[in-house]
C-alpha positions as CSV (number, residue, x, y, z in Angstrom):
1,X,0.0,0.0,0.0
2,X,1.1,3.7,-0.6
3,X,-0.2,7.0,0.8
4,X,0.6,10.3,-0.6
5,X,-0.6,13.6,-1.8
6,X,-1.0,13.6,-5.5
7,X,-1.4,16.4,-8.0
8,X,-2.6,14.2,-10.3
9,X,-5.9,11.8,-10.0
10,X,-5.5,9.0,-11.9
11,X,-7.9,6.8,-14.0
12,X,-5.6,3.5,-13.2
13,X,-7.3,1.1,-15.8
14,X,-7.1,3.5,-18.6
15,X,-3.4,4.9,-17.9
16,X,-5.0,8.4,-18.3
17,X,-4.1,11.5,-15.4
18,X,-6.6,13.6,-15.1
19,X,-5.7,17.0,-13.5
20,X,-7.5,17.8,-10.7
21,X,-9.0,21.6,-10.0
22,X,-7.5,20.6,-6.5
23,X,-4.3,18.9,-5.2
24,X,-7.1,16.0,-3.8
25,X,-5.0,13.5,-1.5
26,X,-5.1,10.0,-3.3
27,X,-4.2,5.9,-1.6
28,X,-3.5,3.0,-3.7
29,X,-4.9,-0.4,-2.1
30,X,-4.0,-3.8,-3.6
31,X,-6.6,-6.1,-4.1
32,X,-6.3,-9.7,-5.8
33,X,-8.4,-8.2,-9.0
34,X,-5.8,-5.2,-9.7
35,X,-5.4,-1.7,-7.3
36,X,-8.0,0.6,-5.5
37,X,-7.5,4.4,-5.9
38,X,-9.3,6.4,-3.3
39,X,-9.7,9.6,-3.3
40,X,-10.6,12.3,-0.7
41,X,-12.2,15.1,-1.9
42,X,-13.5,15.8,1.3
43,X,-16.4,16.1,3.6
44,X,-18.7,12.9,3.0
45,X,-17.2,12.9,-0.9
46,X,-15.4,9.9,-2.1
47,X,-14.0,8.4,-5.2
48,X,-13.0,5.1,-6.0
49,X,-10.8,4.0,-9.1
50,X,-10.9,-0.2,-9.9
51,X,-10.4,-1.4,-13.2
52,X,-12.0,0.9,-15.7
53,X,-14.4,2.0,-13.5
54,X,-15.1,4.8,-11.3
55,X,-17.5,5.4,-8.5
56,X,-18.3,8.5,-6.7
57,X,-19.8,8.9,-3.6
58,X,-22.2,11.6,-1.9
59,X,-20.8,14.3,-4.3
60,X,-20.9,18.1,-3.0
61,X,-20.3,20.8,-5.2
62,X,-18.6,23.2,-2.4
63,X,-15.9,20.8,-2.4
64,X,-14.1,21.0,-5.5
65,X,-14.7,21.2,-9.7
66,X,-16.5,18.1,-10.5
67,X,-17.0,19.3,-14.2
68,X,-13.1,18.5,-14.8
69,X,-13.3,14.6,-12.8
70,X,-13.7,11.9,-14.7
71,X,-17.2,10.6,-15.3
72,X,-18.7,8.8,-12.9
73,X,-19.5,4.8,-13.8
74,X,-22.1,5.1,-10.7
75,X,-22.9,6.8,-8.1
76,X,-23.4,6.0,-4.5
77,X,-25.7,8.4,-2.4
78,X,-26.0,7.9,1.1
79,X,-28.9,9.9,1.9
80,X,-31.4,12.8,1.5
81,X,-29.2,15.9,3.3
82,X,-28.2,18.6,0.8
83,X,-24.3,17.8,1.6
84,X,-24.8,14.1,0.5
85,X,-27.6,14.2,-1.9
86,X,-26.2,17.4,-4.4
87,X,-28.4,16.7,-7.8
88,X,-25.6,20.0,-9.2
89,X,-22.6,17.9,-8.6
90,X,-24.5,14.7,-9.6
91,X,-25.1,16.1,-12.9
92,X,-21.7,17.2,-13.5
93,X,-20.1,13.9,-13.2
94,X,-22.4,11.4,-14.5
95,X,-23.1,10.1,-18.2
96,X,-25.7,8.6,-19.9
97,X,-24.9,5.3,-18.9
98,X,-23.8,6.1,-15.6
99,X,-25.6,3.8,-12.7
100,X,-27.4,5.8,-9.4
101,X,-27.8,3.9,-6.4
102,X,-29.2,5.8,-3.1
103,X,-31.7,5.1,0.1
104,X,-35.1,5.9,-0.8
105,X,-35.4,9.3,0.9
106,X,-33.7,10.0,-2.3
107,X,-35.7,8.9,-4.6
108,X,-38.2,11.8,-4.9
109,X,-35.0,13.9,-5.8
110,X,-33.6,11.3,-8.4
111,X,-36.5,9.7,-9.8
112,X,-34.1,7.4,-12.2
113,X,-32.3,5.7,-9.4
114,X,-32.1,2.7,-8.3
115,X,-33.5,2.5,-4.5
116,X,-31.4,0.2,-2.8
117,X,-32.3,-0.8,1.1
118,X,-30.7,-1.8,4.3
119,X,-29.7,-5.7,3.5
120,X,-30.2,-5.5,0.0
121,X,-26.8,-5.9,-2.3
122,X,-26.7,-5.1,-6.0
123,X,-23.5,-6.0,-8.2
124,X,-22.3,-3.2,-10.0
125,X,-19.3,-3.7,-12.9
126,X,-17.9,-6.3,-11.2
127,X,-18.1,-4.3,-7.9
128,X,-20.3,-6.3,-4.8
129,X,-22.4,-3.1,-3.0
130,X,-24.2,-3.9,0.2
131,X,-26.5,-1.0,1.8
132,X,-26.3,-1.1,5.3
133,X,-28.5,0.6,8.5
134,X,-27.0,4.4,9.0
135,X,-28.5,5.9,11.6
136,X,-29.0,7.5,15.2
137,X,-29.3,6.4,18.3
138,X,-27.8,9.5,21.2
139,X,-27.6,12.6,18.5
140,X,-31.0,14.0,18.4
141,X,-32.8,17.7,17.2
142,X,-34.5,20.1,19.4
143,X,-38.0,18.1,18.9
144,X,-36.4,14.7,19.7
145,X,-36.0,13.5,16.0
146,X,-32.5,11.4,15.6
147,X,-30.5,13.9,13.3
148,X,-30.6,10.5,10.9
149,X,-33.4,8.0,12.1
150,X,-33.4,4.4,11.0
151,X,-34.3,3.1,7.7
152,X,-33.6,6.6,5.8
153,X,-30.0,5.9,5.4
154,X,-27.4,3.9,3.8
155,X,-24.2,2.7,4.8
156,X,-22.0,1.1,1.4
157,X,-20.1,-2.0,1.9
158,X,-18.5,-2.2,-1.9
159,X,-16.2,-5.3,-2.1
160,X,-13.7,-5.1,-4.9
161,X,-11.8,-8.2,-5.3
162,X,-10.9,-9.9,-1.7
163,X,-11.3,-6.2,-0.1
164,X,-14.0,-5.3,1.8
165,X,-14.3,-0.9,1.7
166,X,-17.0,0.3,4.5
167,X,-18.5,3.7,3.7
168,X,-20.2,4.1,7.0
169,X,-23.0,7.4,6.0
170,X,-24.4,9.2,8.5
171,X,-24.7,7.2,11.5
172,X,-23.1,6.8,14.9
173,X,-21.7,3.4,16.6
174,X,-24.5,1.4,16.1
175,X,-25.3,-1.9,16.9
176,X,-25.3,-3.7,13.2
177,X,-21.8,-1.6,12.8
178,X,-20.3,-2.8,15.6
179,X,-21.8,-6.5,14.3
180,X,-19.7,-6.1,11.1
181,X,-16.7,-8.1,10.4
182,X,-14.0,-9.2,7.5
183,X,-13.9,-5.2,6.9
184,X,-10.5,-4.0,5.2
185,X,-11.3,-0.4,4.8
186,X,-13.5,1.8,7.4
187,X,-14.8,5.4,7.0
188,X,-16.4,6.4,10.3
189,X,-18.1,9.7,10.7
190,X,-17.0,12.0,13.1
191,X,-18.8,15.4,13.1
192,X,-20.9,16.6,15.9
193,X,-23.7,16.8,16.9
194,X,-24.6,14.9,13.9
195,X,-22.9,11.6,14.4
196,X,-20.0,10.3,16.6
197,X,-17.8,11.4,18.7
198,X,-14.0,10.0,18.6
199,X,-14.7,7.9,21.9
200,X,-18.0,6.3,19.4
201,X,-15.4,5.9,16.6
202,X,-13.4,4.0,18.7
203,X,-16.0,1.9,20.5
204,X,-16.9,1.0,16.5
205,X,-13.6,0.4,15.3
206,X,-12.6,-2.2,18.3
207,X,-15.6,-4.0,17.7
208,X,-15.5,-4.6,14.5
209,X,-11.6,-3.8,13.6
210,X,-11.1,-2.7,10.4
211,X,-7.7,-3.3,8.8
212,X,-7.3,0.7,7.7
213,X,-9.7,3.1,9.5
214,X,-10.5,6.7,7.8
215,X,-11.9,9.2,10.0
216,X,-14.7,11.0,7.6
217,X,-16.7,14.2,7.7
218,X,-15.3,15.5,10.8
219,X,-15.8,18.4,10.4
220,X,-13.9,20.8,13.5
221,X,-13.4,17.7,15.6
222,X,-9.6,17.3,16.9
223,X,-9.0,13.8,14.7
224,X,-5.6,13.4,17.2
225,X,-8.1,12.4,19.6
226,X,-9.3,9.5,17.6
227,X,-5.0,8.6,17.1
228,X,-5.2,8.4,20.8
229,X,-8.1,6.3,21.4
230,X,-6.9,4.2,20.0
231,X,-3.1,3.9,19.9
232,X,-3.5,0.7,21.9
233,X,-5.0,-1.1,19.0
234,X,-1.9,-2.4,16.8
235,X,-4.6,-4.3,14.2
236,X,-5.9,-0.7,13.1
237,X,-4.2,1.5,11.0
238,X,-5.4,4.7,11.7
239,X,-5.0,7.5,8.8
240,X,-5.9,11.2,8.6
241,X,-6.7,12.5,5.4
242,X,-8.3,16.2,4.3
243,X,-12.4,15.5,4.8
244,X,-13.5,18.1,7.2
């Protein structure tokens, strides 16, 4: 594996760099079907590079030129907030043939989706998604409505190859994410008051132990917290990139 901060994003299957409108911070995983290129562009936004495809995640406009990235293959939207579900930044990066999958409190928004649910899986060019619960449980508004309640929500578990990536959503340390297992890749939440706190990302990650955790949308919260929490914890690789 290699970490680093790349000028360049790079479209691995079809040997093609694309230049970015931002330096965005790239990894390379190795799977047993070929390498994983994640990028961070930040906040809940992720992109994922395997084979000749690529796959976007909750794309928000603030956050950088999507007009200039590389079409998306699909899309991935974890729910209904106007940070997650951005129909501008959707339409900059998909194509005709591109694939939308999102909970169904999207649907209204993106009527040519396709609604996946918690436990349902789809296969997606060669890609294994799983939608998984994302929710509240502590984190609630002013009336007592969870910030996220159950059941409008997706989590992603995309396998490519033998690794297992975790896109967690909005959520906080719930009791089906703490259930998971044989997961390679985490992104955990961490902005308040919306989802967890670093002591809720821990509690997660030792209960499920993810190979490589990712602290995601966090927002203001002091990640060097997180780095302490778990410091302990030898089987968790614990890596800071930009996605405040």
């Amino acid at each position: 594996m290699r970490k680093g901060f790349l000028a360049m994003f790079f479209v691995l299957a079809a040997s093609v760099a694309v230049a970015a409108p931002d330096r965005l911070e790239s990894d390379v995983i190795h799977t047993s079907s070929g390498d994983l290129e994640i990028t961070f562009v930040g906040h809940g936004s992720l992109i994922f590079a395997f084979g000749h495809k690529v796959i976007y995640v909750d794309p928000y406009s603030p956050l950088t030129d999507y007009a200039v990235l590389p079409k998306a293959d699909s899309i991935l939207i974890t729910h209904e907030h106007r940070d997650h579900l951005d129909i501008n930044a959707i339409d900059k990066v998909r194509k005709p043939s591109t694939k939308i999958l999102c909970s169904a409190s999207c649907f209204s928004a993106i009527t040519d989706a396709d609604v996946i649910k918690n436990g349902e899986t789809r296969m997606v060019d060669g890609v294994g998604i799983e939608a998984v619960p994302a929710y509240n449980l502590v984190h609630k508004r002013d009336n007592g409505k969870p910030f996220h309640p159950k059941g409008e929500g997706n989590g992603y578990i995309l396998t490519f190859g033998d690794t297992r990536v975790y896109v967690a959503g909005d959520t906080e340390n719930i009791p089906e994410m703490k259930a998971l297992r044989d997961i390679d890749i985490a992104f955990l939440p961490m902005n308040l008051p919306y989802t967890m706190t670093p002591g809720m990302v821990a509690d997660a990650a030792l209960a499920f132990r993810p190979k490589i955790l990712y602290p995601y949308h966090f927002g203001d919260t002091d990640t060097s917290q997180l780095v302490d929490l778990l410091k302990e914890a030898l089987d968790i690789e614990v890596r800071i990139r930009a996605m405040n």
